[in-house]
N, C-alpha and C positions, 0 to 999 in steps of 0.2 A: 771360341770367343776371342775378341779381338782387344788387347789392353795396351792402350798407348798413353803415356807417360811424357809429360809435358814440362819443362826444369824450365825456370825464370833465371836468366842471368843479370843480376842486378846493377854486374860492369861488363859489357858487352868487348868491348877492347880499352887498352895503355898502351899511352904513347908517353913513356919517361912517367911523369908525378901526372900527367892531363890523362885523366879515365874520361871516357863517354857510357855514359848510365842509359839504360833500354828504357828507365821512366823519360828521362827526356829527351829519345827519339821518339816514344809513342806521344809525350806534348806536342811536338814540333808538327807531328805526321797530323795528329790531331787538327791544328790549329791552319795548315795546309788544306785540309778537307774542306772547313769549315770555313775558309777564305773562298774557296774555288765553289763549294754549295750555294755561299752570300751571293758572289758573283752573276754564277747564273739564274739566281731568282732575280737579283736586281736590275738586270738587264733587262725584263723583261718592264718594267717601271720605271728606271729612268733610265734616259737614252746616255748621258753624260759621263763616261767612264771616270774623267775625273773624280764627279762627285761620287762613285763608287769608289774609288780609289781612298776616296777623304773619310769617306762612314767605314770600311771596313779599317784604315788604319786609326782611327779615334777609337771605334772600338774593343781592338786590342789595347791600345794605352789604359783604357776605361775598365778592362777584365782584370789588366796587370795591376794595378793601383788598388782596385777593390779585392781583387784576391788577397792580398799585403796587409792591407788593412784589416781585414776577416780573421787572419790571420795571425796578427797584430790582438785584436778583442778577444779573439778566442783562447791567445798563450799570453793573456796581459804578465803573467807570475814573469814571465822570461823576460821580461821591457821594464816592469818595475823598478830595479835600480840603474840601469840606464837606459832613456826613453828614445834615443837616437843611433841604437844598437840596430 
């Protein structure tokens, strides 16, 4: 039987005090996919790259903002004494 054993590095490398964390290279990787999957459905819909250009980057502004806020409502205990934290 075959047992393979899978360890999560939480700081993948340091460089001095600036760590890179494997949750936000799988964001990033994530958010890459998911620009370049938009892309090619959209293409097929509107010819205007531009205007592919404009929906895919308002919609990350629109994921970043609403996740914050989610965020935000869901740790209110943490923002209560200062709400611009």
């Amino acid at each position: 039987m075959l047992h393979v054993t899978l360890i999560m590095y939480p700081i993948l490398f340091s460089i001095g005090s600036f760590h890179i964390f494997s949750f936000s290279i799988f964001l990033i990787l994530s958010w890459v996919v998911f620009s370049f999957v938009l892309w090619k459905s959209l293409r097929k819909v509107i010819s205007d790259e531009q205007q592919i250009f404009d929906l895919m980057f308002y919609s990350t502004l629109v994921s970043i903002v609403s996740s914050r806020l989610t965020f935000v409502v869901f740790h209110f205990q943490l923002f209560a004494d200062t709400p611009l934290k």
